[in-house]
C-alpha positions as CSV (number, residue, x, y, z in Angstrom):
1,X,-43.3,-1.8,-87.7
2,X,-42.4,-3.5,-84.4
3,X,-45.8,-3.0,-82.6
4,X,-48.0,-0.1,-81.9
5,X,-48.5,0.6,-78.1
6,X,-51.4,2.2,-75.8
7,X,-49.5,3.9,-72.8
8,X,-51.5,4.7,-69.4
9,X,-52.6,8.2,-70.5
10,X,-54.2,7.0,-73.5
11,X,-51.5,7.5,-76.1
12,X,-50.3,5.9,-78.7
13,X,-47.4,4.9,-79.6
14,X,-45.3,3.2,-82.5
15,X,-41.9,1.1,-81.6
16,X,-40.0,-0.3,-84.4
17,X,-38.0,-2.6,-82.5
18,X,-37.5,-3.3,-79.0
19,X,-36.0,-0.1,-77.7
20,X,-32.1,0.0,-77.2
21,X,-31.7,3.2,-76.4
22,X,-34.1,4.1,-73.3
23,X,-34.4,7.4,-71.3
24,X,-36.1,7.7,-68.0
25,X,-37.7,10.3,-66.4
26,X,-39.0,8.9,-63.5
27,X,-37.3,8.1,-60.5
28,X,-39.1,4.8,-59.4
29,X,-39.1,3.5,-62.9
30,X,-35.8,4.2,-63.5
31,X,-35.0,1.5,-60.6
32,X,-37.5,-0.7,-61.7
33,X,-35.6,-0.5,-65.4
34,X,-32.3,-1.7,-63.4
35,X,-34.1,-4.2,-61.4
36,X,-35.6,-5.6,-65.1
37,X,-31.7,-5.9,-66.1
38,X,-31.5,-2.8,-68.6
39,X,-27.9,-1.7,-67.9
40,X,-26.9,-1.6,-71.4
41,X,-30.5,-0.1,-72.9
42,X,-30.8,2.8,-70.7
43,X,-29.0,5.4,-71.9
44,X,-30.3,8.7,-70.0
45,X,-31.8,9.6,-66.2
46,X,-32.6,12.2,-63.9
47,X,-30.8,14.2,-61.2
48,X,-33.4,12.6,-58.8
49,X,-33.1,9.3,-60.0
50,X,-31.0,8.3,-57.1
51,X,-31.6,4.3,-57.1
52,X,-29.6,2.5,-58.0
53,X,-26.2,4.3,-56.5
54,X,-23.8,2.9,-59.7
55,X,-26.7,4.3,-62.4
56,X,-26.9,8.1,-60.2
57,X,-23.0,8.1,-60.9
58,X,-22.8,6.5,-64.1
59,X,-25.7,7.3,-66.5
60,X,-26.5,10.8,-68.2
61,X,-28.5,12.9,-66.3
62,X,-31.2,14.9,-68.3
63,X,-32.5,18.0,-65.5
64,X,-34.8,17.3,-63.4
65,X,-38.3,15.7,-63.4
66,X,-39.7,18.8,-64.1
67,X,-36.6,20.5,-65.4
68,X,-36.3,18.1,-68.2
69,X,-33.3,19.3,-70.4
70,X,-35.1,18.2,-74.2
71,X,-31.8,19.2,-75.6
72,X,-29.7,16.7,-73.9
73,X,-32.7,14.0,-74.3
74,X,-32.6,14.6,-78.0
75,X,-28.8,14.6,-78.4
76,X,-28.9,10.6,-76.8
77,X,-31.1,9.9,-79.5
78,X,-33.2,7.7,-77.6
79,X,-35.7,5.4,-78.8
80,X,-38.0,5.0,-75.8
81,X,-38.6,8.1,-73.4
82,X,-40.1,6.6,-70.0
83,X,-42.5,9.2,-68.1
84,X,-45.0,9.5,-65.6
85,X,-48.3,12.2,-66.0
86,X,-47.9,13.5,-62.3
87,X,-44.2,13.9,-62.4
88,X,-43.4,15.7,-65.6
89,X,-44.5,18.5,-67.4
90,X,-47.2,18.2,-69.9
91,X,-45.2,20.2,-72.3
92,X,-42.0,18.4,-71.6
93,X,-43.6,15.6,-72.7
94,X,-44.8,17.0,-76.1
95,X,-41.9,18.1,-76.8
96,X,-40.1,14.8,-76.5
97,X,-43.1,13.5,-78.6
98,X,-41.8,15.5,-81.7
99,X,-38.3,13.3,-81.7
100,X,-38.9,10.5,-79.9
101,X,-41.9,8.1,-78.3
102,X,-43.0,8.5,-75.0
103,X,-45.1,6.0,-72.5
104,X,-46.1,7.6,-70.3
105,X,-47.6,6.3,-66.7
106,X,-50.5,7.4,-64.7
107,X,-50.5,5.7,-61.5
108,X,-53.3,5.8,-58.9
109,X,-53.9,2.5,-57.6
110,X,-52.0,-0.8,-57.1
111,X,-53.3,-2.0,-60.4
112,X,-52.0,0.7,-62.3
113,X,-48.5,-0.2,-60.5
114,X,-48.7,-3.3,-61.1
115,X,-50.0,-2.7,-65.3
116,X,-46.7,-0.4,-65.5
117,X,-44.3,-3.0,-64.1
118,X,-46.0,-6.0,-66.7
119,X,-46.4,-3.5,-69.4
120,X,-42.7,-1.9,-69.7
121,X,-41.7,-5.9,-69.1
122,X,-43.4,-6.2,-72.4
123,X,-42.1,-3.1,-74.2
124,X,-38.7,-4.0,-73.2
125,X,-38.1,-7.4,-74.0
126,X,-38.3,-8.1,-70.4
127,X,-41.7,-9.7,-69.5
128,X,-40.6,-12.9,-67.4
129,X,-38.8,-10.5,-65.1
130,X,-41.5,-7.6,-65.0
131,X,-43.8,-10.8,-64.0
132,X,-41.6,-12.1,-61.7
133,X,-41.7,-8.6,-59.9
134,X,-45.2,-7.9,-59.9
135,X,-46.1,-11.6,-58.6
136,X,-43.7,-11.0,-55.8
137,X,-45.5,-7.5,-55.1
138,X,-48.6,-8.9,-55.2
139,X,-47.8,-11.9,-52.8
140,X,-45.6,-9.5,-50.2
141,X,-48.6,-7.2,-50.0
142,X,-51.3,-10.1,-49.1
143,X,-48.6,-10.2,-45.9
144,X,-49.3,-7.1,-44.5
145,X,-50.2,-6.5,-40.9
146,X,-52.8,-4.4,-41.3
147,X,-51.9,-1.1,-38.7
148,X,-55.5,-0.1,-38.2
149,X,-54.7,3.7,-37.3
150,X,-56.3,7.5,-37.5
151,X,-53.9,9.1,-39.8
152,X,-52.5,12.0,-41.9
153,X,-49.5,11.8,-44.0
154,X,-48.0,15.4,-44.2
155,X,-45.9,15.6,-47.5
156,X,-44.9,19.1,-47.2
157,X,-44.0,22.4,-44.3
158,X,-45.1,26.0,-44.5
159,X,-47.8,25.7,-45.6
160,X,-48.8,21.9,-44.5
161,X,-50.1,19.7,-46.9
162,X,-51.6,16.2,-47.1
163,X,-51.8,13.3,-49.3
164,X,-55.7,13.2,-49.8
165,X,-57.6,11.1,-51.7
166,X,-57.0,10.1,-55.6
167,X,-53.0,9.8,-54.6
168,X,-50.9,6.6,-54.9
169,X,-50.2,7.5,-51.6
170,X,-53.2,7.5,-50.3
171,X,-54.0,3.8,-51.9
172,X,-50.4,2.6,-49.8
173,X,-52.3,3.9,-46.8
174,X,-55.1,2.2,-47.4
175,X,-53.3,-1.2,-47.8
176,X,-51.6,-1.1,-45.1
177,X,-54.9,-0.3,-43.1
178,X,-54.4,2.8,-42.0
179,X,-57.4,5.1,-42.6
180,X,-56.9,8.4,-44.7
181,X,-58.6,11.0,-42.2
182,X,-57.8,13.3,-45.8
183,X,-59.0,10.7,-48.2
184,X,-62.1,12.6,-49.2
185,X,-60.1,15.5,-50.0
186,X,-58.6,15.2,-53.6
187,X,-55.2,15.3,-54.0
188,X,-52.8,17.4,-51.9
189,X,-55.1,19.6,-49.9
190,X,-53.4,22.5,-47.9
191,X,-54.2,22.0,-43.9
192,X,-53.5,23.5,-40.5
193,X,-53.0,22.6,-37.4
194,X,-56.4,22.8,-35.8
195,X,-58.1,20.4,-39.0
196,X,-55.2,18.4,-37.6
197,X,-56.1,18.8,-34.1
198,X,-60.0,18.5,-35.0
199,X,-59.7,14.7,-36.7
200,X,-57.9,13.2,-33.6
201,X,-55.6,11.5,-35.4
202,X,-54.1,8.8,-33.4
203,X,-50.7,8.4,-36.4
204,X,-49.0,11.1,-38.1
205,X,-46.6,10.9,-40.8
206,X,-44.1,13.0,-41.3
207,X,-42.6,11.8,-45.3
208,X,-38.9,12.4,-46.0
209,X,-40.2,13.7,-49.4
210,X,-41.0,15.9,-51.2
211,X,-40.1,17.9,-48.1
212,X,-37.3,16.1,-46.2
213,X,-39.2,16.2,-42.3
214,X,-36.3,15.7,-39.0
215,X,-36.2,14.4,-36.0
216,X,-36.7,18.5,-35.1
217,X,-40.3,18.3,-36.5
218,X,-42.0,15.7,-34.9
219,X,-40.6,17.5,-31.6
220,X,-42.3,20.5,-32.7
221,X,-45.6,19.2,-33.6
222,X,-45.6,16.9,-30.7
223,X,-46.0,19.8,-28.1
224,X,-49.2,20.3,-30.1
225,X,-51.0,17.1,-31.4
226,X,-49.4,15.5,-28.0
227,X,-52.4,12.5,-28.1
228,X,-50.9,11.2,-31.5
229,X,-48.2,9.4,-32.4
230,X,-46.2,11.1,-34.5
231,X,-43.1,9.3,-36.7
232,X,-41.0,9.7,-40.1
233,X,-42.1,7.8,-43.4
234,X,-40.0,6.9,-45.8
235,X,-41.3,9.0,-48.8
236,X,-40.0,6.5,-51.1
237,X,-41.9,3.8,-49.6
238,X,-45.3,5.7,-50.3
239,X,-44.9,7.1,-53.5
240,X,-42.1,5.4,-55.6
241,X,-44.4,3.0,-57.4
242,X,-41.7,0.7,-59.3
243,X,-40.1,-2.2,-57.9
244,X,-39.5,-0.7,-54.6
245,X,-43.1,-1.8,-53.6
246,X,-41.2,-5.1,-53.2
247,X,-39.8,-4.0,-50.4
248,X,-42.5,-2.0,-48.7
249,X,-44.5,-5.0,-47.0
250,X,-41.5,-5.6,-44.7
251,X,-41.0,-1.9,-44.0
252,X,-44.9,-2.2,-42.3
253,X,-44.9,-5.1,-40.8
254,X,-41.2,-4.3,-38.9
255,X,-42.5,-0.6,-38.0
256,X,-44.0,0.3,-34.5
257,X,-47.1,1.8,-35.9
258,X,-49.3,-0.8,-34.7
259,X,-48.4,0.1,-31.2
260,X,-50.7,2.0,-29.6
């Protein structure tokens, strides 16, 4: 026995080794598994596991997040299934359980980010570099120019939703000081346009996923909400909860949002 393994959900799990062959299900820690330098260990990914370019083109792709294809997962015999609680199916899950182990994140805050990037450093052999990243996250985000604004961060069109409260979204709001006009709503509550309209929001984000928001959309919503400023978000900066929050302090501080 290598080492028996508590994953975020409660879990556990028992590695015999460090895992060689690793299958991940989760777009933003499958670039987190590249950034650790896992080329050779990861054997399987998903269709929306778009980062990095050369894995999206090179690496097995296993359905989608929540089209998981468990036959293909089993045939690459994997020894480590990587997977998050919000993205996949509960049931995918199990059913990996029955061939293979699964850790499996549940990621609210910044700690929890910051416990998966340290704790799949471990699991992997790679704890100097998942340290490295997380100390870097940690310092970028003590940089931030806070952009003190009224806001809503739309995630999705007909009907609109929000990121509400209890969201890692809603904690990337928060620390970037922008107040959550929806963070005492849990989750991703359904809204119109007048509870728009009636919290005079002064910012409103318009994410490019899961529902990819134009240019055409802030021009429609503009000729109502006309006292806010309204602006796309990169979805990825918000919600991929991996190594890409290395890169999200800049993406604040060079944005316009702190214009009034």
């Amino acid at each position: 026995m290598w080492k028996i393994i508590i994953d975020q959900t409660g879990i556990e799990l028992t590695l015999q080794q460090r895992p060689q062959r690793i299958i991940s299900v989760v777009p933003s820690q499958t670039e987190l598994l590249f950034d650790l330098g896992l080329d050779q260990e990861v054997m399987g990914i998903t269709k929306f596991c778009v980062h990095p370019e050369s894995w999206y083109r090179s690496k097995t792709r296993v359905g989608g997040t929540k089209t998981l294809n468990i036959d293909k997962i089993r045939a690459l015999k994997p020894d480590l299934v990587i997977a998050n609680k919000e993205e996949n199916r509960k049931e995918d899950v199990e059913a990996i359980r029955e061939f293979c182990p699964v850790w499996t994140s549940d990621i609210v805050t910044m700690a929890d980010a910051l416990g998966m990037i340290r704790e799949l450093g471990m699991i992997t052999g790679m704890e100097d570099k998942a340290f490295e990243i997380a100390g870097k996250i940690e310092k970028g985000f003590g940089e931030i120019r806070p952009v003190r604004k009224r806001a809503a961060y739309l995630i999705w069109k007909k009907p609109y939703m929000v990121a509400g409260g209890n969201t890692f979204i809603n904690t990337m709001l928060n620390l970037s000081g922008i107040e959550n006009v929806f963070d005492q709503k849990s989750r991703y509550p359904q809204v119109n346009i007048e509870d728009l309209k009636s919290e005079n929001i002064e910012l409103l984000l318009l994410s490019s996923e899961p529902y990819p928001f134009k240019i055409r959309d802030i021009e429609e919503l503009t000729k109502i909400l006309f006292k806010a400023k309204i602006v796309l978000a990169d979805g990825e900066m918000f919600s991929w909860y991996g190594s890409r929050l290395l890169h999200f302090p800049g993406y604040i501080n060079s944005s316009d949002w702190h214009l009034a």
